[in-house]
Every structure is written in C-alpha cells, then in structure tokens.
C-alpha positions as MATLAB code, in Angstrom:
seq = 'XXXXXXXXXXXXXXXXXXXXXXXXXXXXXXXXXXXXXXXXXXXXXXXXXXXXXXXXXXXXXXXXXXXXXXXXXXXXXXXXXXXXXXXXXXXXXXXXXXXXXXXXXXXXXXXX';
ca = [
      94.789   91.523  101.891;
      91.047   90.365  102.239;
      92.563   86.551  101.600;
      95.454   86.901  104.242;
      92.423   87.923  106.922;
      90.211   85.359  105.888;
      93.277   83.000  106.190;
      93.997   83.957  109.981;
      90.388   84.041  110.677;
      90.204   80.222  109.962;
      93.438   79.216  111.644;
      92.628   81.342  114.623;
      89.138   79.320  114.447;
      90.589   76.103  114.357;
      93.466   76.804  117.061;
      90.089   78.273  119.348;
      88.490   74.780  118.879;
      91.351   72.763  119.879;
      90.596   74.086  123.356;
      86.794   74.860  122.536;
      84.403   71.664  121.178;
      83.831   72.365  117.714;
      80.084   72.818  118.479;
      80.399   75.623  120.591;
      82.514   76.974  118.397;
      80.130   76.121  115.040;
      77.391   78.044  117.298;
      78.994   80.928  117.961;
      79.880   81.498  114.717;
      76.500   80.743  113.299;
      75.251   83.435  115.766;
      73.242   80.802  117.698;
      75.180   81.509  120.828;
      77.236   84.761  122.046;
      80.519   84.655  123.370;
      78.721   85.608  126.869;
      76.675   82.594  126.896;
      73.508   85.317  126.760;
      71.562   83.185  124.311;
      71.553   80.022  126.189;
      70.046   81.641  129.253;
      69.162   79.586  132.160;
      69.139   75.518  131.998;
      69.768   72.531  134.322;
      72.345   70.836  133.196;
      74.201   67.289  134.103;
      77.726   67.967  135.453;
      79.860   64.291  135.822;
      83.259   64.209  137.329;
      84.539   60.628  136.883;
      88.671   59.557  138.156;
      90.308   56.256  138.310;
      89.868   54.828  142.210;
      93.317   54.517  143.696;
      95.621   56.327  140.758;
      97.922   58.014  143.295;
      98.658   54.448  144.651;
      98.661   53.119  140.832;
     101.139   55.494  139.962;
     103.344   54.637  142.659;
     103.049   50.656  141.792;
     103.390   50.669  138.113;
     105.875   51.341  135.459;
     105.464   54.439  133.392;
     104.556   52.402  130.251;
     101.426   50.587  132.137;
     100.328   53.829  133.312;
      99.919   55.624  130.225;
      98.209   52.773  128.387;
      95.738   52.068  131.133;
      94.811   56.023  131.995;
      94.833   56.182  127.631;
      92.238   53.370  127.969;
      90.450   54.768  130.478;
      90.147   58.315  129.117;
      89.676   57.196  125.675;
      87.100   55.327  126.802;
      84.940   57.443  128.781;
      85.294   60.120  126.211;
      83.963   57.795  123.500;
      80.818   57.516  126.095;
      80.616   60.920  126.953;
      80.412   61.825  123.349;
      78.124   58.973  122.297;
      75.633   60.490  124.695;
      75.375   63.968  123.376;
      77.890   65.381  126.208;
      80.957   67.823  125.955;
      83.807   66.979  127.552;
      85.214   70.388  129.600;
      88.391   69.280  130.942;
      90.913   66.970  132.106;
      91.792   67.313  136.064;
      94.715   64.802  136.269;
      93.066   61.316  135.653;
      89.638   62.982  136.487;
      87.227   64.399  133.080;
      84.580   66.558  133.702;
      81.567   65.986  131.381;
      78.666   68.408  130.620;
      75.236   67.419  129.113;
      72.358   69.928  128.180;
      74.587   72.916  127.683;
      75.600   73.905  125.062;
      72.959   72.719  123.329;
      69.845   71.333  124.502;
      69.476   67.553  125.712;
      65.965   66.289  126.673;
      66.463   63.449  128.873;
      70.107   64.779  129.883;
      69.137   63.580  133.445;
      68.768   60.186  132.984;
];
C-alpha cells in the first residue's frame, strides 16, 4: 500500500511539472516555497511578453508546413534564451511567450 502511494505521489509530481517548471516544483517540495507563494514575499520582478510582428498576416500568406517550422524556430529559440538567462517561461499566448525573471527564485541583475 505505502509503495502504490509513493508511486502516485511521483507521477502526480511529474504530471504537476509538465505544466509547473520543475524548479518551482523542486521548491515546493523541498519546503523552500508554499503552494501560496507566502515564502517568496514581495520582489520586483522582470515580466517579457515577446510575439512574432505580423503572424496574423503570416498565417494568412504561408503554407501550414512554413508556419510551424518558423513559429518552432522562433519559440524554440527564445525559450533557449529565456532559460539561458535564469528566466521561467509562464505561458504560451498564441505565438506570444511570457517570460518571468527574479521569481521564483532570486535573480540579482534580473533588470538588466
């Protein structure tokens, strides 16, 4: 019994970090962080929204197979930068990706 719960404690972990990034999801867990967002308290942090200029028009232009492998290039892309840079991606809005630095954890020089 103690091994079944321990099994669908870890698969419910890792379906909660396929829409969670793994380290909010490592700090909770470790107790750095509650599920309120109590222990963070109060920070500036850097919010980036970033879209492809024109993609209604693109969309209407281009064949379905150019589409996907530019906005794949694009997004792939900017989430390799957003990452490299200590951010967490929070969501994709269509072609847009909205980026977070300094929260969850802390960033010194998020800013910049």
């Amino acid at each position: 019994r103690c091994q079944r719960s321990f099994g669908a404690l870890g698969r419910g972990l890792e379906a909660f970090a396929k829409y969670v990034p793994r380290d909010v999801v490592r700090m909770l867990m470790s107790g750095a962080m509650s599920g309120d967002g109590g222990a963070m308290g109060w920070r500036v942090v850097t919010v980036m929204f970033s879209d492809i200029v024109g993609f209604t028009t693109l969309c209407e232009e281009v064949e379905p197979e150019v589409l996907r492998r530019v906005t794949t290039e694009y997004l792939q892309a900017m989430c390799g930068v957003i990452v490299r840079t200590g951010g967490v991606l929070d969501k994709f809005i269509g072609d847009c990706i909205m980026a977070l630095w300094n929260a969850p954890r802390e960033l010194p020089g998020h800013q910049r």
